[in-house]
N, C-alpha and C positions, 0 to 999 in steps of 0.2 A: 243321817239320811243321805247327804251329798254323797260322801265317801264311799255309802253303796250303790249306791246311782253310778260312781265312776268305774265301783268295780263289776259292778253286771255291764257294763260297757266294754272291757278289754277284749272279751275275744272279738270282739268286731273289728281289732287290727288286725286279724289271719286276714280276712278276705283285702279291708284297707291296702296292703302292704302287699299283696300277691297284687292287686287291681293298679297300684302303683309301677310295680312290676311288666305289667302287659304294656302298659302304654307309657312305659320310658321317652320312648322315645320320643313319641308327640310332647310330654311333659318337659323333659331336658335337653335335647338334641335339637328343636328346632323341626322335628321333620312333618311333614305332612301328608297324610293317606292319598295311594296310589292307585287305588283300585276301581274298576268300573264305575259305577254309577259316583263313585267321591271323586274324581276326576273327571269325566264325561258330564258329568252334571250337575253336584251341590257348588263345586269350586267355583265354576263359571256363573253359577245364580247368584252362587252366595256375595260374588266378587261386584257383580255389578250391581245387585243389592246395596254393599254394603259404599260402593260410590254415590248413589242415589242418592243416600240416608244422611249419608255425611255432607251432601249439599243442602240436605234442607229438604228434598223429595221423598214422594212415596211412589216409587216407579209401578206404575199400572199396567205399561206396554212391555213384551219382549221384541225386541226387533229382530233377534239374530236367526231364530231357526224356523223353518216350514217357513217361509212367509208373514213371518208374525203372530204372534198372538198374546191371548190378556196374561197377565203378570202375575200380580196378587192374588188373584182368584184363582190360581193353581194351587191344590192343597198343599202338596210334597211341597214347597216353597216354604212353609211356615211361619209364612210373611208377618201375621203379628200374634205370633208366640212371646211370651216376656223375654224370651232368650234372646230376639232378636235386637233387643235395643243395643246387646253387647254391639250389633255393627256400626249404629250411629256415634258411640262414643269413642273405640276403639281404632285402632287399622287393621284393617281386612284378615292378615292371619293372625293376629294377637286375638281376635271374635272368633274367625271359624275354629281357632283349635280349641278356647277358652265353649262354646258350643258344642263342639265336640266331646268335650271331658263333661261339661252342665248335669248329663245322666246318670253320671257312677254316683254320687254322693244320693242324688234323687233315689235314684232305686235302690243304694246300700241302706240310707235311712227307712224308706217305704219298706222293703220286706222284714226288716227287723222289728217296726213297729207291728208290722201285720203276723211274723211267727210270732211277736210277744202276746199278741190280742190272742192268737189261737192256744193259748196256754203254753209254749214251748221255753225253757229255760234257756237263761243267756248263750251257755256255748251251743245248745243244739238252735237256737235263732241265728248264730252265727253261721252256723253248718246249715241252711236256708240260704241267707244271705251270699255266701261263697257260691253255694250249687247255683244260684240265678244269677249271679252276676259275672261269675267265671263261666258259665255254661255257652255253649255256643250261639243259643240264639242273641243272648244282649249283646255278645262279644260278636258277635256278625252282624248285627245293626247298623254298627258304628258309619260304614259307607253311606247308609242309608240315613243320616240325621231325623229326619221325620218322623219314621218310624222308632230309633232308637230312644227320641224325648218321650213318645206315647210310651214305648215299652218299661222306660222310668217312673211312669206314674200310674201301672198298671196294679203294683202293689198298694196302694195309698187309696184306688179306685175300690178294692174289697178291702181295706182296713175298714174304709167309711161306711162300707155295708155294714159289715159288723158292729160300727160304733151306733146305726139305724136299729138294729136287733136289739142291741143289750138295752138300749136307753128310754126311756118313756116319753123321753119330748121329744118333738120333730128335731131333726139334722140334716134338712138337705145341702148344708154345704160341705158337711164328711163325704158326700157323692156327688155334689155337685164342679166344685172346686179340684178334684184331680180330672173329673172326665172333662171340664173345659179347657186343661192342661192340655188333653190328647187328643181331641178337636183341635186346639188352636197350632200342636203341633205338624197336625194334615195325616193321621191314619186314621179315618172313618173307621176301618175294617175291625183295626185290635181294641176303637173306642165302642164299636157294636157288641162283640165278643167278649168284654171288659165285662161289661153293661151286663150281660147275661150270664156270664159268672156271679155277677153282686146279686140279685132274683137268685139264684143257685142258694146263695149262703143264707136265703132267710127263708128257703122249706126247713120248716123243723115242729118239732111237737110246742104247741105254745095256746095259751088262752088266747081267743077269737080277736079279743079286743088289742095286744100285743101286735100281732100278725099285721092288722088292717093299719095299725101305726105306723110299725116300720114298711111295710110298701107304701104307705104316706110319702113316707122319707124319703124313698128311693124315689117315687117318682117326681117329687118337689124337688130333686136334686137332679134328676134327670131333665128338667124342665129348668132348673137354673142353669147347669151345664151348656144348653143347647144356648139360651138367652144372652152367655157369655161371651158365646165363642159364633154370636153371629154375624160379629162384622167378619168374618172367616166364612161361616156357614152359608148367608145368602148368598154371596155373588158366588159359592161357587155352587151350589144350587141350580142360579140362572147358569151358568156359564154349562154345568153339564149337561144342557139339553139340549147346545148346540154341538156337544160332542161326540163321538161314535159311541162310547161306555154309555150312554140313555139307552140305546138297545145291546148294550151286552157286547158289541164287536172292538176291538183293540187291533195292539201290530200284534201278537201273540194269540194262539189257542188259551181258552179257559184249564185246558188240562197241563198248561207249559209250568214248570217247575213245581209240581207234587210232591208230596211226602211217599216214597215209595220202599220196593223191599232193601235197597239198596244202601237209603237214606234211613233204614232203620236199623239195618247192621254197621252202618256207620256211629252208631250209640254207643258200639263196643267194639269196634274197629277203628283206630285214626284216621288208615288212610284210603276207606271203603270209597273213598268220594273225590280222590287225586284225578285229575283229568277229565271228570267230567264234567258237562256242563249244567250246575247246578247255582241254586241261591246262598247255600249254605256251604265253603268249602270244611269243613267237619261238619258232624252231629253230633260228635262226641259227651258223651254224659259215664263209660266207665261203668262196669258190673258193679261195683259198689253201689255205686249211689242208685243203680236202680233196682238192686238187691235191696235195699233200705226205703226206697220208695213201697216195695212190694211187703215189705211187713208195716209201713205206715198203712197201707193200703186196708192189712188185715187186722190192726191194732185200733182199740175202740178208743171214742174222741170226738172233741165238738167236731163238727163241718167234715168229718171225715168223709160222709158223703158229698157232700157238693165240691170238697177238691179230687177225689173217683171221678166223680159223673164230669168235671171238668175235664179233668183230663183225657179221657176217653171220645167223649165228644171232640173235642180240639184235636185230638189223632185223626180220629176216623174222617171229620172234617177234611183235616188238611189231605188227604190221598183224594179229594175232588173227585170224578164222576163214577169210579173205582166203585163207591158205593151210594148208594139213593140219597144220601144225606145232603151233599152238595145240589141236587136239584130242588130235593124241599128247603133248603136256604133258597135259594135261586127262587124259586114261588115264593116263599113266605116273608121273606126279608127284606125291608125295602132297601135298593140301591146291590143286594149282594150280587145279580148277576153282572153290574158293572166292574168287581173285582176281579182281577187275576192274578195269577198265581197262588193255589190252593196250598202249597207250603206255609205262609206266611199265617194261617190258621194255627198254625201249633204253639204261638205264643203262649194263650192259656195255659198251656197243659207243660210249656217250660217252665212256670211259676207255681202250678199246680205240684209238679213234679218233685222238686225239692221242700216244698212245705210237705209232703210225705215221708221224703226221704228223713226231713230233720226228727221228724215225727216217731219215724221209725226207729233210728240211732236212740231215741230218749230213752226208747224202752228199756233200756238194759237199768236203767234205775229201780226197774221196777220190783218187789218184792216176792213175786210168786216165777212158775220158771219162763212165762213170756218172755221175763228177761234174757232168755238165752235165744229168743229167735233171729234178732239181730244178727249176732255175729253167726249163728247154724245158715242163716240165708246168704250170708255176702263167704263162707264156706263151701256149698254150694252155685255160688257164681264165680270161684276160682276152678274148681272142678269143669267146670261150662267153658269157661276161657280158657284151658288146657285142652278141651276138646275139638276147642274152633282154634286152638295153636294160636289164640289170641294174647300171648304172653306177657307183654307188657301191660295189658289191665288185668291181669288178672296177678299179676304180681304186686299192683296196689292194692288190688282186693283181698289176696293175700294178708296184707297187712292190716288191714281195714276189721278183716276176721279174725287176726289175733289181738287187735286190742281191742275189741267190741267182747270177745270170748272170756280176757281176763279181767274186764270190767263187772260182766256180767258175775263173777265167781269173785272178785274180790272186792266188797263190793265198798271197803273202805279207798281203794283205790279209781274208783268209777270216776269224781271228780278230775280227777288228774288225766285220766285216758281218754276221756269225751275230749279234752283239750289237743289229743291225739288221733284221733279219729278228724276234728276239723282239721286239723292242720295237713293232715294226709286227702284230704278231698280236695281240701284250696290249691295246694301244690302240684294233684293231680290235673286238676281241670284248668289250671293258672301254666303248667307248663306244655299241658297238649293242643290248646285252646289259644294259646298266643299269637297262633300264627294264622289265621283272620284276621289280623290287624296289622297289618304290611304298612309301612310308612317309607316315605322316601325322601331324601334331601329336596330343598325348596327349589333349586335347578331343575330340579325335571319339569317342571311347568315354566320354562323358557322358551320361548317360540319354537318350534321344529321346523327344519328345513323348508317340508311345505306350506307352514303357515306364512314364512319370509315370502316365496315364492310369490302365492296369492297375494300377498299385500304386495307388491312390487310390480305384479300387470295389474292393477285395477281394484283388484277386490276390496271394498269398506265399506260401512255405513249406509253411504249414499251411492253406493253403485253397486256392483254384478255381485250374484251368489254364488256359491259351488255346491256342487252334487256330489255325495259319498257312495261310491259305488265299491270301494277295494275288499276282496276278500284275501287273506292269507295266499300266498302260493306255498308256502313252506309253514311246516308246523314251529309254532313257540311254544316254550315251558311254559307253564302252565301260571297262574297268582300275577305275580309281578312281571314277567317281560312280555304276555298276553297284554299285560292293560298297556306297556310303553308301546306298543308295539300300533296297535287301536290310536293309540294318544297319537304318534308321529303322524301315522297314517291318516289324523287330523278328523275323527269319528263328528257326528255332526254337531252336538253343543260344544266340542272342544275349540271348535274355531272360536267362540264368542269371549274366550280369554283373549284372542289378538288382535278381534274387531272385525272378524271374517263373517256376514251371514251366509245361513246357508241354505237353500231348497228344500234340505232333508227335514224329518222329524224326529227327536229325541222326546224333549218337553210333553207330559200327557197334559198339554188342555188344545191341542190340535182338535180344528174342526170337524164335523159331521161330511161337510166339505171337501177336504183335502183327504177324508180317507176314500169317499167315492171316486175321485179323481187321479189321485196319487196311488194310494194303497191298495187299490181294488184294479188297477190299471197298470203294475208297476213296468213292465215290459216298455209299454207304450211312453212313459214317463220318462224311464233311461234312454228311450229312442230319438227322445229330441223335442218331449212335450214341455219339458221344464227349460229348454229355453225360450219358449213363448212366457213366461215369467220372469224372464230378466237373467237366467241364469247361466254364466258366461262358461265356468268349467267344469266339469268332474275328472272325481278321481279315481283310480283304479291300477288296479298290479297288470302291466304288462300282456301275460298270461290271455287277461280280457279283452284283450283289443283287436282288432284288426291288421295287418301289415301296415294299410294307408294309416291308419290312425297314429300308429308310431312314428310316423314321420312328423305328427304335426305335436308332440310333445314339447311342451314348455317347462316342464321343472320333475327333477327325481330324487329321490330319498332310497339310496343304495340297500340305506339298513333292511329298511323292511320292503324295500321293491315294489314302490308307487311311486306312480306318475300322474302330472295334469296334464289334461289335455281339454283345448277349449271346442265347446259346441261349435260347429258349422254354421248353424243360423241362430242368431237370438236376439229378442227385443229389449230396448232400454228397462230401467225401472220404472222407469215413467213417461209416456209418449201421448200424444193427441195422436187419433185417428177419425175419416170421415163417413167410414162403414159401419153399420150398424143389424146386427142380424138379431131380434128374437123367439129364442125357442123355448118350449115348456122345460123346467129344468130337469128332468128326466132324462130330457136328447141331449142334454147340453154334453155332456162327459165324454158323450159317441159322436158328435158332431165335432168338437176339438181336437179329435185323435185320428178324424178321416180327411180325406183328398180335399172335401169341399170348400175348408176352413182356412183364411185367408191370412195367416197369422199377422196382425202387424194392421192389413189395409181392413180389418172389421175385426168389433167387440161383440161380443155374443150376452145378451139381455137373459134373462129370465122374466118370463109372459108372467109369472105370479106374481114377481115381487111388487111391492107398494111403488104406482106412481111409473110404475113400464105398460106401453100401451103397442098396438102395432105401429102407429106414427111416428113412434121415434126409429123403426127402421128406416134404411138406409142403402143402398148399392154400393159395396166397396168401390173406394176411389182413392188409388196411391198408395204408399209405401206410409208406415208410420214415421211419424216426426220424435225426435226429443226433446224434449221441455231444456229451456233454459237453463235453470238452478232448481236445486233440493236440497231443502236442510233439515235437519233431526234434528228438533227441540225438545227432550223430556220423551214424552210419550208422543209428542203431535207430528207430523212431518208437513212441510211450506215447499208449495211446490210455485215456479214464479214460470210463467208463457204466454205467449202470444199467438192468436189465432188472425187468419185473415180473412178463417169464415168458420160459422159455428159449426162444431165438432164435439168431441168424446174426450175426456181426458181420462185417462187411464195410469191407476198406479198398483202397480205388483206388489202390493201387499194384503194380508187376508182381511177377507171381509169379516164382520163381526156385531152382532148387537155393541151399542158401545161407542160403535165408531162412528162422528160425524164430520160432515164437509161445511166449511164455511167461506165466509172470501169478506173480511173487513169487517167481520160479524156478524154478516146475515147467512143464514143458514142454505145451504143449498142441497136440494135434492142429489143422493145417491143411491149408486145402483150395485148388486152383484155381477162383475163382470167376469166373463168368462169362466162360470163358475168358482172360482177363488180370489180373484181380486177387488176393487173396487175404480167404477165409474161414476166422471160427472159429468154433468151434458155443459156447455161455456158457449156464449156466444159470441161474435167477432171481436179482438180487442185485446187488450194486455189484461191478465189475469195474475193473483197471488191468493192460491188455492191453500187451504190449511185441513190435512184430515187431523182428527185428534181424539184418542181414546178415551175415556170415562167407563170405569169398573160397573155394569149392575148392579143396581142392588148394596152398592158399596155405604151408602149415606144412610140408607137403611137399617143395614145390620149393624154399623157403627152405633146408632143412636140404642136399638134393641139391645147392645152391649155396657152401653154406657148406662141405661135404667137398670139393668142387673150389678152391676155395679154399684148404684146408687141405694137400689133394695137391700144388697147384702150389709154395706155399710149401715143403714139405719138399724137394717134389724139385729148386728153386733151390738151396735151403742144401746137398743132398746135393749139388750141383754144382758149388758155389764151393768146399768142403771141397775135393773131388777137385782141382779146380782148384789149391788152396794146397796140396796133396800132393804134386802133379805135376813132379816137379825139374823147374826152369825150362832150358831146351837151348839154348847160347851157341852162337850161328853160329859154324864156325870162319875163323881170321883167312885173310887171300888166299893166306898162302905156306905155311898147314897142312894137313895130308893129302895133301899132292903131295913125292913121290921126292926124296931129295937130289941 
């Protein structure tokens, strides 16, 4: 029995071995991904992450971008994913790349388990397995870690459906246990969309009492999923509703990177999608394999409707406002108008897609002439690629078509060809598909020129930020000297690798706050608003400046032709003032950006918040002071001054549920000042002010985690018990039970 358990195992070294392949280089070279968001943002989180973890911390604050904000409670962060323990044990790149790789085995075992549930024999489970895991979308993940762990346990999320359908007892842990995987690794969006694929796979014809089980199951599993994963789930709950995403607005249009006509002839075109600016640089999936989808499609079979109607759905989805669908999500979905980018929709239907296509290739086994539709279809999609002068796919399809053709015809040889038919789809999508996954020696995240710069006037921790203004003067290639290029010219979480904060925003759990102020205003912001927040330079390519302004440059980066140059006016990170103005916070944004506003000699209140009255106004009087000393401990920051008459203290960091003020241990009232930062009112005397972060909701969802935890344990052990109770029932032998 072993021996064939190992040998229905083999062809799942095509995909192993091609998957090896793709990511050489991260595996043996040392190198590490260079590309947008794995540079500009997981490196930098995942780095100071993985410093926290290793002292013994659970960092709750980010200090470096926008002004601050919560840590943990950022999903994309996938702060307590299992994967992350790699960074408490490990060093920082031996976890992120070890994190990196976490997925491939995840999703090669999950869709092999899930084509085997769908009835699909070993090599065409393998030709599954290859199509999803070589296919562009998992292989485009990769930059995006969060997504790409969710996209790993997307298959394992419908195995567990399936295992709900077939079985008479409840299983909410076959559903519950991968969707708290993809909850805890921070995609809401593909663990919503998951979710409603697994409901997909259990319409079917079934006795009443069948049916009302397995959606038991699902939804007992849907209920332990969420229970799992809500030391993740509350605080960011709380935290989203002090965000812009609670009504729908971001830095991006809801319509920015769609599935459109471009991105669908990229299916059968490599290089339909070179230069532009998209999420997916291929789509590539090859006439074949969608030739073989489209006779799965027509080929009868368990679930063969619920991977149709997934797939279709999750297309049309992903093209967003294009068609009515995206707004009945958007009404009927909770949380879906705070997603963006409707591309990222298509995940289903890239997992749907190859359980089709394996579906289809099977057929040629079959005994009547279906089995010839196979290879007549992927015959018909070389003919199509000749037409679009598509040649290179349609030269695998080509071959695709004659061994599905002689399979089909001979049909003592069909074993042997189905092994050629995988091997021709891994190869294809394993060599076109490679290059989404750009990797670069461990040098390129060495400080850049301007990164030196800033830290040498000033910029750190506890002093000035800088503002990322630089666009391009000159076009770059496109993949990899695009992202070096961003990276020099020091994009805004890239500084937080050198210890640079910065003004700007990268990180999505920015406030509600700083998008009215910042984002909604931005003109007014680069004009000199954000140095009334302490922020000393920006950056910018030449091009944009002024004549005077190029006179007062302080550092340049030839390569890519930026320059710093520091604000004209700007206030400390933290100063006492004895002005005190309050307006409803409505004016506040319009009062800050006009003539009237004092920067420096008055803080401007909010008449709503808790504990602001009109008595604590004030008539500006003087120039702002700067505090003593400032130190950053953890997540808190200790600010030490002295006043010689009661005043304002003010410190340029964002306000936040979360955040409080103390002095010795006694708590002290604060305030939102000047719309984005925080005030405390001190009265005359030497002061040692401590603000200090605490997550919402954090102890909360811990403990809600830790009982689902504790439930799913008892009720294993209550089930192996029954299990060893259960007299074991000896088949009886061939000549018992039958008449003498």
């Amino acid at each position: 029995m072993r021996a064939r358990r190992r040998r229905a195992l083999e062809p799942l070294l095509v995909p192993v071995l091609l998957l090896v392949y793709v990511f050489r280089r991260l595996i043996f070279l040392g190198e590490l991904p260079f590309r947008r968001d794995a540079s500009l943002l997981f490196v930098p989180l995942k780095q100071w992450m993985s410093q926290a973890l290793r002292a013994g911390a659970l960092p709750e604050w980010w200090p470096w971008d926008g002004l601050g904000m919560p840590f943990v409670a950022v999903p994309v962060l996938s702060a307590f994913h299992p994967s992350n323990l790699l960074f408490a044990v490990l060093p920082f790149k031996a976890a992120f790349v070890l994190q990196l790789l976490v997925p491939i085995p995840v999703a090669v075992w999950g869709t092999w388990r899930l084509a085997r549930a769908l009835g699909l024999r070993p090599v065409f489970a393998a030709l599954a397995v290859s199509t999803y895991t070589l296919g562009f979308y998992f292989l485009g993940l990769v930059e995006f870690t969060s997504m790409s762990l969710a996209a790993a346990a997307l298959p394992w999320l419908w195995w567990g459906s399936l295992r709900c359908r077939r079985s008479m007892s409840l299983r909410p842990a076959a559903v519950g246990l991968p969707l708290a995987w993809m909850l805890l690794a921070g995609d809401p969006h593909l663990a919503i969309m998951g979710s409603m694929g697994s409901a997909a796979f259990l319409v079917r014809r079934a006795p009443l009492r069948r049916l009302v089980r397995s959606l038991t199951s699902l939804v007992l599993g849907a209920g332990l999923g969420a229970m799992l994963a809500a030391v993740q789930l509350v605080p960011s709950l709380l935290l989203f509703r002090e965000t812009p995403r609670a009504t729908g607005a971001g830095i991006v249009g809801p319509d920015y990177w769609r599935f459109d006509l471009a991105q669908l002839s990229g299916m059968v075109s490599p290089d339909a999608l070179l230069g532009r600016d998209v999420m997916f640089d291929s789509t590539y999936l090859g006439l074949g394999v969608l030739a073989l989808a489209v006779t799965g499609a027509l080929a009868r079979g368990a679930s063969r409707g619920a991977l149709v109607g997934i797939a279709v759905v999750s297309m049309v989805l992903a093209a967003g406002s294009v068609t009515p669908l995206w707004s009945v999500f958007s009404a009927a979905v909770p949380f879906w108008k705070s997603f963006q980018f409707p591309v990222k929709a298509v995940g289903p239907a890239m997992l749907a897609v190859p359980l089709l296509a394996a579906r289809g290739a099977q057929q040629v086994l079959r005994s009547d002439l279906r089995r010839l539709l196979p290879g007549g279809l992927c015959a018909v999609a070389v003919v199509l690629g000749g037409a679009l002068s598509q040649w290179g796919t349609a030269g695998w399809a080509l071959g695709l078509a004659g061994v599905l053709v002689i399979a089909a015809q001979r049909r003592a040889l069909a074993p042997a060809l189905a092994w050629c038919a995988l091997v021709l789809v891994a190869l294809e999508l394993g060599l076109v598909n490679q290059r989404v996954v750009p990797t670069t020696p461990e040098d390129a995240y060495e400080p850049p020129p301007l990164a030196r710069a800033l830290a040498q006037n000033g910029v750190s921790g506890e002093g000035f930020s800088y503002l990322f203004a630089w666009k391009a003067s000159h076009p770059f290639g496109p993949g990899l000297e695009q992202s070096r290029a961003q990276n020099e010219a020091l994009m805004p979480l890239r500084g937080a690798l050198h210890g640079l904060p910065t003004s700007n925003v990268y990180l999505q759990g920015f406030s509600a706050r700083y998008q009215e102020l910042v984002l909604a205003q931005r003109e007014r912001w680069l004009g000199g608003l954000a140095g009334v927040f302490g922020t000393r330079f920006f950056i910018a390519a030449p091009s944009q400046l002024r004549p005077e302004q190029l006179q007062h440059v302080v550092a340049r980066d030839e390569r890519v032709d930026a320059v710093v140059v520091p604000f004209r006016r700007f206030l400390p990170r933290a100063y006492v003032t004895q002005g005190v103005t309050v307006r409803p916070r409505a004016e506040v944004p319009d009062y800050l950006g006009s003539p009237s506003f004092r920067a420096g000699a008055e803080v401007v209140l909010e008449a709503e918040a808790p504990g602001v009255s009109p008595d604590l106004a004030r008539a500006p009087e003087g120039a702002a002071r700067p505090v003593e000393r400032i130190r950053r401990d953890g997540d808190a920051v200790e600010i030490e001054t002295t006043l010689s008459q009661p005043g304002m203290l003010v410190l340029n960091e964002s306000f936040y549920e979360g955040v409080e003020a103390s002095e010795g241990g006694t708590p002290l009232p604060m305030y939102p000042a000047n719309h984005l930062a925080r005030a405390v009112p001190l009265g005359a005397g030497r002061h040692v002010v401590r603000f200090e972060y605490r997550t919402p909701g954090l102890t909360v969802g811990a403990g809600l985690s830790a009982s689902a935890v504790v439930l799913l344990s008892i009720a294993e052990l209550g089930r192996r018990r029954l299990r060893l109770r259960t007299p074991l029932r000896v088949a009886p032998a061939a000549d018992e039970g039958r008449p003498p």
